[in-house]
Backbone and ligand atoms as CSV (ligand in chain L), in Angstrom:
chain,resi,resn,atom,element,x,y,z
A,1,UNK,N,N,-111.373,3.195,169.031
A,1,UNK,CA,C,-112.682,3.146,168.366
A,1,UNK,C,C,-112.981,1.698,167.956
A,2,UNK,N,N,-114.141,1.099,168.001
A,2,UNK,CA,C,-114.695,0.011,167.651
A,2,UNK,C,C,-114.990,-0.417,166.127
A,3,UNK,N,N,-113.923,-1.568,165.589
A,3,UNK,CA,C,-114.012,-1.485,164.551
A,3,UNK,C,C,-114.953,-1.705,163.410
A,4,UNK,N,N,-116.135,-1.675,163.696
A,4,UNK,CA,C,-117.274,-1.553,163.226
A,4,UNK,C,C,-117.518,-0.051,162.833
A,5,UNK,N,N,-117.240,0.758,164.417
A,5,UNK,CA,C,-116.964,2.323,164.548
A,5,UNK,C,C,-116.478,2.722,162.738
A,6,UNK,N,N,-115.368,2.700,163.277
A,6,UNK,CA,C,-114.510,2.600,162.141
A,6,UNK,C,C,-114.915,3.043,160.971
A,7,UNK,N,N,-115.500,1.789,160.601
A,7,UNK,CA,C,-115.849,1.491,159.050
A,7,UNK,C,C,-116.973,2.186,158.589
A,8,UNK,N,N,-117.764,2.335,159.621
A,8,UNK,CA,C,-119.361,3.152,159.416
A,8,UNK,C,C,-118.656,4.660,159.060
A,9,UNK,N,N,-117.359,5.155,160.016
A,9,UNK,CA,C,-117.244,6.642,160.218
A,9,UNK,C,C,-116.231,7.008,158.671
A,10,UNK,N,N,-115.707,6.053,158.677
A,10,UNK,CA,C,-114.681,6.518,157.213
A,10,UNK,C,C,-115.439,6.814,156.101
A,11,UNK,N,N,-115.008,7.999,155.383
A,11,UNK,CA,C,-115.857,8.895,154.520
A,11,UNK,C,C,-114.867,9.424,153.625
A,12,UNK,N,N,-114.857,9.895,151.992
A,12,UNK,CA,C,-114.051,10.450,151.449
A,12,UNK,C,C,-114.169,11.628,152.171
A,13,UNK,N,N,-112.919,12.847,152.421
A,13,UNK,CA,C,-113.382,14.001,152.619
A,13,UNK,C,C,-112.182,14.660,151.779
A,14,UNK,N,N,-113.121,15.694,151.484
A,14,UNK,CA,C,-112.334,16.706,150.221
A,14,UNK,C,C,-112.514,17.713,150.708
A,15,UNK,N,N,-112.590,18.385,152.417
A,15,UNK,CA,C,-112.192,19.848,152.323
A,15,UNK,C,C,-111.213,19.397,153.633
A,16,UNK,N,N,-109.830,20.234,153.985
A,16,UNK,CA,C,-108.612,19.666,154.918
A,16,UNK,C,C,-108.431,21.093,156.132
A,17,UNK,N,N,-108.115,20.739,157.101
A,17,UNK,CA,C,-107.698,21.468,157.460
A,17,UNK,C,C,-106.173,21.756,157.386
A,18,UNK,N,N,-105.299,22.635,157.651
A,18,UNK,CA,C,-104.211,22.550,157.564
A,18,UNK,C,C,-102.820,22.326,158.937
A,19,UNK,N,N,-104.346,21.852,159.798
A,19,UNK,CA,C,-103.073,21.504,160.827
A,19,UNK,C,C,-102.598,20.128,160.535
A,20,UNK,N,N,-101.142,20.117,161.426
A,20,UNK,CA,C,-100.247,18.953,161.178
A,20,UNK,C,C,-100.760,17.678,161.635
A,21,UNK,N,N,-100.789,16.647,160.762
A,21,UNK,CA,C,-100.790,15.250,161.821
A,21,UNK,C,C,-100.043,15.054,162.985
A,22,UNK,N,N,-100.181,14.571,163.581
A,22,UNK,CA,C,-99.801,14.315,165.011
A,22,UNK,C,C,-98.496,12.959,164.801
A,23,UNK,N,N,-97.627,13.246,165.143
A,23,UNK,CA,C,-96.397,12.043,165.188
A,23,UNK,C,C,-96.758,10.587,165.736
A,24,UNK,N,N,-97.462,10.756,166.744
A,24,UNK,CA,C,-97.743,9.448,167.053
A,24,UNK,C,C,-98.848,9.233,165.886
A,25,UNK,N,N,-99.601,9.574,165.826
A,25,UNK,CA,C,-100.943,9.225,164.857
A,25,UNK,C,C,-100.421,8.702,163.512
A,26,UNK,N,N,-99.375,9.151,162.504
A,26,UNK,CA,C,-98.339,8.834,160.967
A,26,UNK,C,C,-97.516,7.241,162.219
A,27,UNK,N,N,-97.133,6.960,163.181
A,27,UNK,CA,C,-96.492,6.076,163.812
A,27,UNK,C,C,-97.428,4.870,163.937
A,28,UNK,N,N,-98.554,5.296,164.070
A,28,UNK,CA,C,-99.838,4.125,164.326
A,28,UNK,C,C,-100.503,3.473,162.931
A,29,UNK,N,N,-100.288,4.778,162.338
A,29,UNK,CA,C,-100.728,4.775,160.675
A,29,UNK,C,C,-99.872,3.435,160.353
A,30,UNK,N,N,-98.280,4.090,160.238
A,30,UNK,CA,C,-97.287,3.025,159.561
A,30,UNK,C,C,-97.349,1.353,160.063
A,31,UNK,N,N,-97.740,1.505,161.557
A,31,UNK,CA,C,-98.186,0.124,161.781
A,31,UNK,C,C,-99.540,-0.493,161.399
A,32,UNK,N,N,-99.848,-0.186,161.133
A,32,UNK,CA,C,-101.461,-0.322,160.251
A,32,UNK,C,C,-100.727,-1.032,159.006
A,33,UNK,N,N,-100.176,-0.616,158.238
A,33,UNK,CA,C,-99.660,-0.611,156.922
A,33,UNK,C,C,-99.064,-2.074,156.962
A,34,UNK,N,N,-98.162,-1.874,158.462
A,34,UNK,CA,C,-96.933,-2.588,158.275
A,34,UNK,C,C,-97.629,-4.133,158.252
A,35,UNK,N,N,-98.984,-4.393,158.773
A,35,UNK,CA,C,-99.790,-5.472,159.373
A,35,UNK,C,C,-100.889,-5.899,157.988
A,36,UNK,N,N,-100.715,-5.500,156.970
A,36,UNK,CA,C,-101.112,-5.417,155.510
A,36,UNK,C,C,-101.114,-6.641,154.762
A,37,UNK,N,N,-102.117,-8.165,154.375
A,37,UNK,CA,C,-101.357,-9.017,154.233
A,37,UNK,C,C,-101.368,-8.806,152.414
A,38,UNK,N,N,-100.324,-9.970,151.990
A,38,UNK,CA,C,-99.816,-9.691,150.591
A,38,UNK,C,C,-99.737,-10.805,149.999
A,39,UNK,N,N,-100.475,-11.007,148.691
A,39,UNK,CA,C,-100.089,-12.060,147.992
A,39,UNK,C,C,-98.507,-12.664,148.043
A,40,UNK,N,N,-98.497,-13.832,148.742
A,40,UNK,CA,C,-97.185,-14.724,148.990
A,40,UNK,C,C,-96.369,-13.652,149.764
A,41,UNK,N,N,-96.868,-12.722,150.534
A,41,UNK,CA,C,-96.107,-12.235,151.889
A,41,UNK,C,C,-95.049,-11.175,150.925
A,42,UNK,N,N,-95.913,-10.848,149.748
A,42,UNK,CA,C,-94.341,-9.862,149.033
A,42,UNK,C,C,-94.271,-8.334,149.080
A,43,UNK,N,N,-95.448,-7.873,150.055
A,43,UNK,CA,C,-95.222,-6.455,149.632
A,43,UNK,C,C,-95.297,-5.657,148.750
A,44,UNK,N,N,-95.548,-6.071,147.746
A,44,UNK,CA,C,-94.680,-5.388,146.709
A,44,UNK,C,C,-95.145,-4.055,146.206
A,45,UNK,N,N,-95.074,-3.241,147.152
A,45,UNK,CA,C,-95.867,-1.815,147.706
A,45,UNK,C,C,-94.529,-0.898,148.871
A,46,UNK,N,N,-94.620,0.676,148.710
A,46,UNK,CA,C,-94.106,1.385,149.472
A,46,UNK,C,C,-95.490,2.324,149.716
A,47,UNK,N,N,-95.688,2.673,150.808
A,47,UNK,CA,C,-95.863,4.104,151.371
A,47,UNK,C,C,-94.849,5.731,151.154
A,48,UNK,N,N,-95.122,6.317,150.738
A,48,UNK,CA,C,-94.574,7.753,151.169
A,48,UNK,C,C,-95.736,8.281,151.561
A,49,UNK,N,N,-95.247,9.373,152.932
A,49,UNK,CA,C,-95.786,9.698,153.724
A,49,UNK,C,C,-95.246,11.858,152.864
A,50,UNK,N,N,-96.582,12.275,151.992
A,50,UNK,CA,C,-95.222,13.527,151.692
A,50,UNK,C,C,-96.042,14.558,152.427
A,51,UNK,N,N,-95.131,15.261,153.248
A,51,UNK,CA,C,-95.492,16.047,153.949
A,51,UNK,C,C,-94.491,17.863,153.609
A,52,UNK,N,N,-93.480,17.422,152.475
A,52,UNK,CA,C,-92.937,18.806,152.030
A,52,UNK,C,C,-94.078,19.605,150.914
A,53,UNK,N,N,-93.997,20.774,151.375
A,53,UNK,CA,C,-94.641,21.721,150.935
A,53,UNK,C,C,-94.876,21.388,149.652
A,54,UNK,N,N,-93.838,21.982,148.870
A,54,UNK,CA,C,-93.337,22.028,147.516
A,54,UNK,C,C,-93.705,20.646,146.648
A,55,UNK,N,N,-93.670,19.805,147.122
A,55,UNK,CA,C,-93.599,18.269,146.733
A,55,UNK,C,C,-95.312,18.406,146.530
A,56,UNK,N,N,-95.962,18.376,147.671
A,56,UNK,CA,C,-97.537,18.458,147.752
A,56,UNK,C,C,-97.921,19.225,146.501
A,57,UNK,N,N,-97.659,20.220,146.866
A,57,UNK,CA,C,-97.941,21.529,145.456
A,57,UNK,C,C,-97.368,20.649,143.718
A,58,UNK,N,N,-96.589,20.163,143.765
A,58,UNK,CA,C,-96.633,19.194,142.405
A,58,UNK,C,C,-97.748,18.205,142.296
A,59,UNK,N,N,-97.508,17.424,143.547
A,59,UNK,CA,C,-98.676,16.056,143.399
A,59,UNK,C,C,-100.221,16.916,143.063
A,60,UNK,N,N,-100.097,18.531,143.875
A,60,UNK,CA,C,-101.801,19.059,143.569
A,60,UNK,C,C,-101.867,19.453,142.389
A,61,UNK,N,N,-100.541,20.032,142.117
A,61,UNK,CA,C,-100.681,20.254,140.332
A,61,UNK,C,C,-101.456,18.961,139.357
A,62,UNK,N,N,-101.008,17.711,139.929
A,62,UNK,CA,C,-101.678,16.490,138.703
A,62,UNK,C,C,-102.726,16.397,139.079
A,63,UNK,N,N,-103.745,16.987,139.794
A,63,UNK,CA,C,-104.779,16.473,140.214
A,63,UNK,C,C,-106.111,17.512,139.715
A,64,UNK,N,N,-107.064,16.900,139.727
A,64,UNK,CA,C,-108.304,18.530,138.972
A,64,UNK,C,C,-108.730,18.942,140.177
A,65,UNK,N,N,-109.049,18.929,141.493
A,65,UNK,CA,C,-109.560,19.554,142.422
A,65,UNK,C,C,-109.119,19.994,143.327
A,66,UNK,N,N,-108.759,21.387,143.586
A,66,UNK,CA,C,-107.486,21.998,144.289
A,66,UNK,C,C,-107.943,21.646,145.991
A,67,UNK,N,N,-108.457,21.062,145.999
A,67,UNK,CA,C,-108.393,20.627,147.818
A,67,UNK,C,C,-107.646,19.597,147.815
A,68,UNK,N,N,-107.231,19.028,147.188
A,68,UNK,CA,C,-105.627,18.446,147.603
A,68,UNK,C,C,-104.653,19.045,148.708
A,69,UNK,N,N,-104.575,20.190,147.869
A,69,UNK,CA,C,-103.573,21.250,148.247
A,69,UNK,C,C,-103.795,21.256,149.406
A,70,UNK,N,N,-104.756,21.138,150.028
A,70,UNK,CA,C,-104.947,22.098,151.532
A,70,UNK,C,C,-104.280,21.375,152.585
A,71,UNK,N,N,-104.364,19.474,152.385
A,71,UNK,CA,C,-104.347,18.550,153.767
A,71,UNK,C,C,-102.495,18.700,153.500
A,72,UNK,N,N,-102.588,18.683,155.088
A,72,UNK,CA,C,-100.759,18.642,155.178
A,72,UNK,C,C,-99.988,17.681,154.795
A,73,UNK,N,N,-100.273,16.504,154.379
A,73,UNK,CA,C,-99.797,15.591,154.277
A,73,UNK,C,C,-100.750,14.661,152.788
A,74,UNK,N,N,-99.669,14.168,152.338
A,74,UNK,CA,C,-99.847,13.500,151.435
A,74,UNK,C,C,-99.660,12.231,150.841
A,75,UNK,N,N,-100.574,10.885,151.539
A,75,UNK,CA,C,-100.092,9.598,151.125
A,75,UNK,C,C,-100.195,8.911,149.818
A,76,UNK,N,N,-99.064,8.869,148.940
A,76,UNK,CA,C,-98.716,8.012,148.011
A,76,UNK,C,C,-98.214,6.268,147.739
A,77,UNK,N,N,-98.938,5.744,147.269
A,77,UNK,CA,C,-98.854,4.447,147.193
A,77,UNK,C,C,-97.739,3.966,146.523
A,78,UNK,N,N,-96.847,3.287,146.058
A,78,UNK,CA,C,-96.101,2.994,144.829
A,78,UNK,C,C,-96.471,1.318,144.780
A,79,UNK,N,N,-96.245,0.911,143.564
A,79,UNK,CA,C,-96.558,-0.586,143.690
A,79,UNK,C,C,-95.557,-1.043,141.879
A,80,UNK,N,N,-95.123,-2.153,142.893
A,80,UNK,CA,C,-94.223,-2.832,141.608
A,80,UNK,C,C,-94.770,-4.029,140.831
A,81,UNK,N,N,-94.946,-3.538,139.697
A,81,UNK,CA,C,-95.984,-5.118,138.803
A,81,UNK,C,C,-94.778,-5.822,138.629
A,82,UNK,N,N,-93.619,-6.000,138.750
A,82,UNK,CA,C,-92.791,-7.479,138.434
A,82,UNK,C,C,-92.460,-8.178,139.628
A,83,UNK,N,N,-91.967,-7.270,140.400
A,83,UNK,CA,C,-91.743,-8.015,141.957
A,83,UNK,C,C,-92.686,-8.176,142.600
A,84,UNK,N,N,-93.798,-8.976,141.946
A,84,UNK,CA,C,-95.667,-9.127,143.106
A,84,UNK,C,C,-95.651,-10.276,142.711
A,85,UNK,N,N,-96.614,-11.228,142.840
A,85,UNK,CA,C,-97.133,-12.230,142.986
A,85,UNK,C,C,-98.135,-12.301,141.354
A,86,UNK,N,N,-97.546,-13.197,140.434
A,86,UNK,CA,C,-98.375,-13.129,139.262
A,86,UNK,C,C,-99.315,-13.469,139.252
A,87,UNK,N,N,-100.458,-13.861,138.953
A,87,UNK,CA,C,-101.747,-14.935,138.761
A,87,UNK,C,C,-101.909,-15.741,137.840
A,88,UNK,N,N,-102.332,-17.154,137.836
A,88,UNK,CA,C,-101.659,-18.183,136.551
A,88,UNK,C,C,-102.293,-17.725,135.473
A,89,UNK,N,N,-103.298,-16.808,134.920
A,89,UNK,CA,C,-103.011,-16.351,134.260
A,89,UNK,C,C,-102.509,-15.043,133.581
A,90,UNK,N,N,-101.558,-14.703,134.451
A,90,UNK,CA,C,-100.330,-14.177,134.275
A,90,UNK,C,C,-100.263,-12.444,134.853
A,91,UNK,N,N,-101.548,-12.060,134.969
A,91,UNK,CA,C,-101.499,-10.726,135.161
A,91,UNK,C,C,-101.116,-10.075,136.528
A,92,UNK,N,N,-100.543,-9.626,137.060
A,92,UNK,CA,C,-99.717,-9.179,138.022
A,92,UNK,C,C,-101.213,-8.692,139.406
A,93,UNK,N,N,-100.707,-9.226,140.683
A,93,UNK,CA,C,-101.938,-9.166,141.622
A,93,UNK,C,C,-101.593,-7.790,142.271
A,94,UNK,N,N,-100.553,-6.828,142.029
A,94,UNK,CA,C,-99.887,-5.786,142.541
A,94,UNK,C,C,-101.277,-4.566,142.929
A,95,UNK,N,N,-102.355,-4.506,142.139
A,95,UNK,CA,C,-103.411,-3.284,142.373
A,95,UNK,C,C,-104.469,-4.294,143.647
A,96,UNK,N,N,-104.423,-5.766,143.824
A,96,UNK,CA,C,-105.286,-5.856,145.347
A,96,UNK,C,C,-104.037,-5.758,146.389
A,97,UNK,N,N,-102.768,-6.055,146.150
A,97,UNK,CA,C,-102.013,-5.606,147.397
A,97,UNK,C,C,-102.033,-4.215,148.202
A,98,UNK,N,N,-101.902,-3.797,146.718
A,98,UNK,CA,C,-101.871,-2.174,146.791
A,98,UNK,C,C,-102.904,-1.435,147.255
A,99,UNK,N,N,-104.309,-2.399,147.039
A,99,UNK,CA,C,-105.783,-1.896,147.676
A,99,UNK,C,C,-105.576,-1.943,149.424
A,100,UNK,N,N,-105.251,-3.185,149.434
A,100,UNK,CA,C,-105.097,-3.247,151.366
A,100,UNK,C,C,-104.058,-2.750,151.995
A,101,UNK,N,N,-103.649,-2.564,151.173
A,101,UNK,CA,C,-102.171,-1.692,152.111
A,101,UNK,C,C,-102.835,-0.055,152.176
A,102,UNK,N,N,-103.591,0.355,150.991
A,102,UNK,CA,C,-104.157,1.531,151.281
A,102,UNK,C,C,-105.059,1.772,152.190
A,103,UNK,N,N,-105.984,1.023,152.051
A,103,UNK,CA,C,-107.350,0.727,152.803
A,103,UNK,C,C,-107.141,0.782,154.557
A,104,UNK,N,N,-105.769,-0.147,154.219
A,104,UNK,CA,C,-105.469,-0.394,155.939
A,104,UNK,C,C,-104.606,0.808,156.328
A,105,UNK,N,N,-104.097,1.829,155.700
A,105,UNK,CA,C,-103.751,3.407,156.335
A,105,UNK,C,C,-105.390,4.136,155.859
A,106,UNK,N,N,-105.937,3.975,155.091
A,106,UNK,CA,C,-107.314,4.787,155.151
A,106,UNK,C,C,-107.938,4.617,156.905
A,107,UNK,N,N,-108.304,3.006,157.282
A,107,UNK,CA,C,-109.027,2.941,158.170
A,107,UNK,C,C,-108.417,3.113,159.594
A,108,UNK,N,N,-106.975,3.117,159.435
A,108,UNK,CA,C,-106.023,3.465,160.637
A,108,UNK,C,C,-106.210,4.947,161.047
A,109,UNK,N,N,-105.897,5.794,159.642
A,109,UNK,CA,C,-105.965,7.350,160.035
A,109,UNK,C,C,-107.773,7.240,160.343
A,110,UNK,N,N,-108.574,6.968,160.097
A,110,UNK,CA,C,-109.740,6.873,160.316
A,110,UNK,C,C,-110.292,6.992,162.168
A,111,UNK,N,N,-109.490,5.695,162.540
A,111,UNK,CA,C,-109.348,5.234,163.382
A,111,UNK,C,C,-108.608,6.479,164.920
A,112,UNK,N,N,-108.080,7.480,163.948
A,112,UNK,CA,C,-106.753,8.452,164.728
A,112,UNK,C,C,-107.892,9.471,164.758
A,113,UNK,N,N,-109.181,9.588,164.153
A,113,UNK,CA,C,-109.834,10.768,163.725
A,113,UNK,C,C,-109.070,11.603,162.693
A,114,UNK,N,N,-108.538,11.163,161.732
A,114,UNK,CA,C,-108.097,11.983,160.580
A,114,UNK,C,C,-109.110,11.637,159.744
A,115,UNK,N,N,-108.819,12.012,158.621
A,115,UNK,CA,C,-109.521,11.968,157.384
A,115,UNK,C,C,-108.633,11.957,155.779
A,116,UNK,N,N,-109.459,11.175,154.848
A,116,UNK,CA,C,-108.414,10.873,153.210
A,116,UNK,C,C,-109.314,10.530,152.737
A,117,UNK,N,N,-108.911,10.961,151.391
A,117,UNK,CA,C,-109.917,10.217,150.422
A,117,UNK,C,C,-109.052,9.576,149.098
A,118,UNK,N,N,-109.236,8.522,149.292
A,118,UNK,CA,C,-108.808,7.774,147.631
A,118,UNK,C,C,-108.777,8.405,146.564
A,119,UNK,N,N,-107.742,8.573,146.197
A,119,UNK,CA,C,-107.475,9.704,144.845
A,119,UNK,C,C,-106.928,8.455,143.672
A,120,UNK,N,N,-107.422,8.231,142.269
A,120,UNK,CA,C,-107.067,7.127,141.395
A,120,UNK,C,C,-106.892,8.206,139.944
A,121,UNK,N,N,-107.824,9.288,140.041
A,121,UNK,CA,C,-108.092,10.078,138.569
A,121,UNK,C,C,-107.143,11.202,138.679
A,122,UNK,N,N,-105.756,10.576,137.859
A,122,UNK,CA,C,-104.622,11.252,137.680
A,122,UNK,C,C,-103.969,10.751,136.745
A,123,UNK,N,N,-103.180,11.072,135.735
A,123,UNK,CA,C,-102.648,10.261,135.018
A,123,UNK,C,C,-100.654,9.744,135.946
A,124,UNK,N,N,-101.054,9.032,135.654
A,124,UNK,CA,C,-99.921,8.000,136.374
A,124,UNK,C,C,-98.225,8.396,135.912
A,125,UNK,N,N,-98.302,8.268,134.169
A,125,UNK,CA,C,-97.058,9.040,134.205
A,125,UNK,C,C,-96.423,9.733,134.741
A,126,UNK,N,N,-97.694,11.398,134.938
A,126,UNK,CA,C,-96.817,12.248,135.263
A,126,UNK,C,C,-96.923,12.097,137.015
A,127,UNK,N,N,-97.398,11.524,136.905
A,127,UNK,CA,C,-97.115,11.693,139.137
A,127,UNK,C,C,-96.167,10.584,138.952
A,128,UNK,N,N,-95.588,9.876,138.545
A,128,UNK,CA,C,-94.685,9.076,138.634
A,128,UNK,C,C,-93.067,10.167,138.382
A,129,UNK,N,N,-93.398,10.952,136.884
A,129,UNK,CA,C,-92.640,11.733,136.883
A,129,UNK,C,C,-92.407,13.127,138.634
A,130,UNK,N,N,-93.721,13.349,138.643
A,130,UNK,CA,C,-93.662,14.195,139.878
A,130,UNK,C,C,-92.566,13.786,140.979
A,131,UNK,N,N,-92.740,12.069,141.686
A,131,UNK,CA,C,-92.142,11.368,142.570
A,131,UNK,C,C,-91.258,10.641,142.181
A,132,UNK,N,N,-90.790,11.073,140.936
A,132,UNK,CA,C,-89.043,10.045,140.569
A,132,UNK,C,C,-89.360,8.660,140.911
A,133,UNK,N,N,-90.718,8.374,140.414
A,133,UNK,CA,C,-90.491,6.919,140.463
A,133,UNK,C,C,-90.663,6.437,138.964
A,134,UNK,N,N,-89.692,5.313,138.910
A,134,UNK,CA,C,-89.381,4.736,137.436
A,134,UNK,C,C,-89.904,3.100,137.590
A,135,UNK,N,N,-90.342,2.862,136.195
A,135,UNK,CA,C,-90.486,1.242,136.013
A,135,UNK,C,C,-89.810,-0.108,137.036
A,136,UNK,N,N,-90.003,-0.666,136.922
A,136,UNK,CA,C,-91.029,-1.302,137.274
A,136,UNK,C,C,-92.247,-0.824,138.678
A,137,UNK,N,N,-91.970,0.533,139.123
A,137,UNK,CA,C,-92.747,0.762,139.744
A,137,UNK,C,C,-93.917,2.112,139.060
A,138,UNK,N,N,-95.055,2.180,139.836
A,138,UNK,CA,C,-95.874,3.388,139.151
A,138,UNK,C,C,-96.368,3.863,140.572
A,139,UNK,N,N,-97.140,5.158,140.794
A,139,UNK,CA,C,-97.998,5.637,141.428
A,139,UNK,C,C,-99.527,4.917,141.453
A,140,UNK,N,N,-99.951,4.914,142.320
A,140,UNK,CA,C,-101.135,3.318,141.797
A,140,UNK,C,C,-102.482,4.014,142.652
A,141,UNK,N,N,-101.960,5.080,143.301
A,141,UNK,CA,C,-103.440,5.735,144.265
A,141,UNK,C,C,-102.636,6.840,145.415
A,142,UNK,N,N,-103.345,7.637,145.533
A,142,UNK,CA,C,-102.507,8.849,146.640
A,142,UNK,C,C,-103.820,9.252,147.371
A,143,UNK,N,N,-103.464,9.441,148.703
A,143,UNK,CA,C,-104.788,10.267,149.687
A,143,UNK,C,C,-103.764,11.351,150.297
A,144,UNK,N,N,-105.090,12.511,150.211
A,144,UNK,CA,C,-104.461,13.824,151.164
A,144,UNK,C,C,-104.488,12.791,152.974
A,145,UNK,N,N,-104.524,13.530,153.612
A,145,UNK,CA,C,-104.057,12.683,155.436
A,145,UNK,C,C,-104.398,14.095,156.009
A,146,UNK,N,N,-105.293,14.198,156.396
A,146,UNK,CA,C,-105.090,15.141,157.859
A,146,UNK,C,C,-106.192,15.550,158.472
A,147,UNK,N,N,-106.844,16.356,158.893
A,147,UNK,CA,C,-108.099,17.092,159.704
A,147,UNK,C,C,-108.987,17.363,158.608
A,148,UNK,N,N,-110.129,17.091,159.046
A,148,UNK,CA,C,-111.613,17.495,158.427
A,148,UNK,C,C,-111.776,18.597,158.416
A,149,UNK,N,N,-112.461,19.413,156.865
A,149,UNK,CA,C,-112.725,20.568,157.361
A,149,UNK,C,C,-113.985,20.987,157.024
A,150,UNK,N,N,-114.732,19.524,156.488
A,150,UNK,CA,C,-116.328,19.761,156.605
A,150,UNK,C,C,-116.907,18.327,156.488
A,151,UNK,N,N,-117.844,18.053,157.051
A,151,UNK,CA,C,-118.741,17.057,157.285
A,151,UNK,C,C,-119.307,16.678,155.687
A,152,UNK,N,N,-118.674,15.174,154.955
A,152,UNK,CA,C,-119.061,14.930,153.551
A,152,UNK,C,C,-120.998,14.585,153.740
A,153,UNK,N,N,-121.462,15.060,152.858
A,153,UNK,CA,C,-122.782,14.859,152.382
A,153,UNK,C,C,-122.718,13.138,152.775
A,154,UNK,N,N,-124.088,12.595,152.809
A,154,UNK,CA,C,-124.518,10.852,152.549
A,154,UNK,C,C,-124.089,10.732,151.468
A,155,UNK,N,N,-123.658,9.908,151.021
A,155,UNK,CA,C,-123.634,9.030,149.506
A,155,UNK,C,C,-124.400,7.480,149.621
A,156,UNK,N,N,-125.226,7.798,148.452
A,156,UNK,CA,C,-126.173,6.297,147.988
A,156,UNK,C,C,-125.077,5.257,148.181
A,157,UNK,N,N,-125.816,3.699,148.976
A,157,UNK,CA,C,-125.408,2.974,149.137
A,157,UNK,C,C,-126.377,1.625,148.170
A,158,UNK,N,N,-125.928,0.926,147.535
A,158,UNK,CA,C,-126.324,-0.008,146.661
A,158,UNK,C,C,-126.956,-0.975,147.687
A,159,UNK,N,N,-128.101,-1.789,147.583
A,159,UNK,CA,C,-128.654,-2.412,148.504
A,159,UNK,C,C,-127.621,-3.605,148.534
A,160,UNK,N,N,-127.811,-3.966,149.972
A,160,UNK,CA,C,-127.060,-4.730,150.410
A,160,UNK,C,C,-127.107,-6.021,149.839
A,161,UNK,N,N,-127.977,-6.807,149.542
A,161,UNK,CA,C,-128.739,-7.793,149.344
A,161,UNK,C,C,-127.899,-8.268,147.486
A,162,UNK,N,N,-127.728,-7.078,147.226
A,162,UNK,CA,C,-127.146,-6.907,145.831
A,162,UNK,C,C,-125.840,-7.175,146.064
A,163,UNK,N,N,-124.936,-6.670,146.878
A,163,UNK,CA,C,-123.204,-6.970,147.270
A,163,UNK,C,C,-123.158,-7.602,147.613
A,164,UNK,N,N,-123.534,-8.349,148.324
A,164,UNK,CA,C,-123.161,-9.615,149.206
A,164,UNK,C,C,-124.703,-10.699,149.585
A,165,UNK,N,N,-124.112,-11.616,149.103
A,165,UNK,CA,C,-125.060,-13.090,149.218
A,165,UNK,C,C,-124.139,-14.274,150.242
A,166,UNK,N,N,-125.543,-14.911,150.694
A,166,UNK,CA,C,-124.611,-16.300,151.122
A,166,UNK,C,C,-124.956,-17.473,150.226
A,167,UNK,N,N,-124.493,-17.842,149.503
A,167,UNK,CA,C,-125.044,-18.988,148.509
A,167,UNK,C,C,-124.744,-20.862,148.880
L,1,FMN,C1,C,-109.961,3.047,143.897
L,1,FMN,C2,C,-110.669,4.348,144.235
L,1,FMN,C3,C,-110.382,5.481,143.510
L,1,FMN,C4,C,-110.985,6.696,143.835
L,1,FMN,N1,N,-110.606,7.833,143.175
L,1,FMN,C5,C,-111.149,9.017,143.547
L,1,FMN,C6,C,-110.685,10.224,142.950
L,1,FMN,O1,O,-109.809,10.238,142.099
L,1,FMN,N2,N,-111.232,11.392,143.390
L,1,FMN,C7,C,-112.199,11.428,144.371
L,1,FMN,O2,O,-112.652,12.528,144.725
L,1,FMN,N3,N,-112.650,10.291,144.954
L,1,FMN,C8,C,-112.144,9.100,144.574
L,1,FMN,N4,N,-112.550,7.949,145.206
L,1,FMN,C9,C,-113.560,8.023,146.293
L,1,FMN,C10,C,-114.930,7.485,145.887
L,1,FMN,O3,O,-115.532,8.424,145.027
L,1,FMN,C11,C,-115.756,7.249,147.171
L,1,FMN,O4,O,-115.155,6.224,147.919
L,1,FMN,C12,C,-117.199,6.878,146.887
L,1,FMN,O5,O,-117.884,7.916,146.231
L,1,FMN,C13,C,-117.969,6.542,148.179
L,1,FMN,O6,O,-117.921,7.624,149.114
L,1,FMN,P1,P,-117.293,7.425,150.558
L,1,FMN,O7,O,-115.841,7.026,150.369
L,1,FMN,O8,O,-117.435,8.741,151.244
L,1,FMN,O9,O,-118.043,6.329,151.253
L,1,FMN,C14,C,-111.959,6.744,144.890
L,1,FMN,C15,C,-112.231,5.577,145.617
L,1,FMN,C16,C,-111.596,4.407,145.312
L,1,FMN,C17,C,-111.872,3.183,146.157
């Protein structure tokens, strides 16, 4: 698909089907990811890819809208605020790493004809508790991954002219 394609076609979607991703398609994904660039080249970000039942069914528990539940697969972000790249004044750059490393499996599965939507409204503790992840790392954003199972409505777009200038 043409990456213009792409970007026009990627859409939150919140209803899933429940068939499986395709192996090569999570393989193309991870190289998407892997090609992610990072303040001073650090990464300082994991992928999980959760695709166990049981596991899903916790992460849908923290969440308010039970179409979570439905997509087979479940991508979780993790991101470490000490091992990132600080900013001189001092605050940790770990949530824009963590944006393009997402963004770039959003527009990859995009790209596969899957579908995700950016999930942020969760409280972090407990999905941290959910995924045994401890300090210095947190849960920082999770998308369901898999088949469409309805065409999202338009959403208002802010005039262009307003986002972006050439000055
Ligand atoms: C950082 C971030 C967090 C988001 N969190 C949520 C969320 O918790 N739940 C949700 O349904 N959508 C969430 N979204 C999706 C936005 O609502 C969506 O991108 C926006 O309404 C535009 O629609 P579109 O993605 O279909 O173009 C989030 C998007 C971003 C970028």
């Amino acid at each position: 698909m043409d990456f213009y394609d792409v970007l026009k076609k990627r859409r939150s979607i919140r209803s899933y089907k429940n068939d499986p991703v395709p192996e090569e398609s999570i393989q193309r994904i991870a190289e998407a990811v892997y090609f992610a660039p990072s303040a001073c080249n650090m990464k300082p970000w994991k992928i999980k890819l959760v695709t166990d039942p049981g596991l899903r069914a916790q992460i849908a528990a923290n969440y308010t809208q039970p179409w979570l539940a439905e997509a087979p697969a479940i991508a979780v972000i993790i991101g470490n605020n000490k091992q990132c790249w600080q900013r001189f004044e001092g605050n940790p750059a770990v949530d824009i790493d963590v944006g393009i490393a997402m963004e770039h499996l959003v527009l990859a599965a995009t790209a596969e004809g899957l579908a995700t939507c950016w999930i942020c409204a969760y409280e972090i503790k407990k999905m941290n508790a959910v995924l045994k992840v401890k300090d210095p790392w947190n849960v920082l954003a999770i998308s369901p991954l898999g088949y469409a199972n309805a065409a999202p409505k338009d959403v208002p777009h802010k005039d262009i002219n307003k986002i972006f200038e050439v000055i």
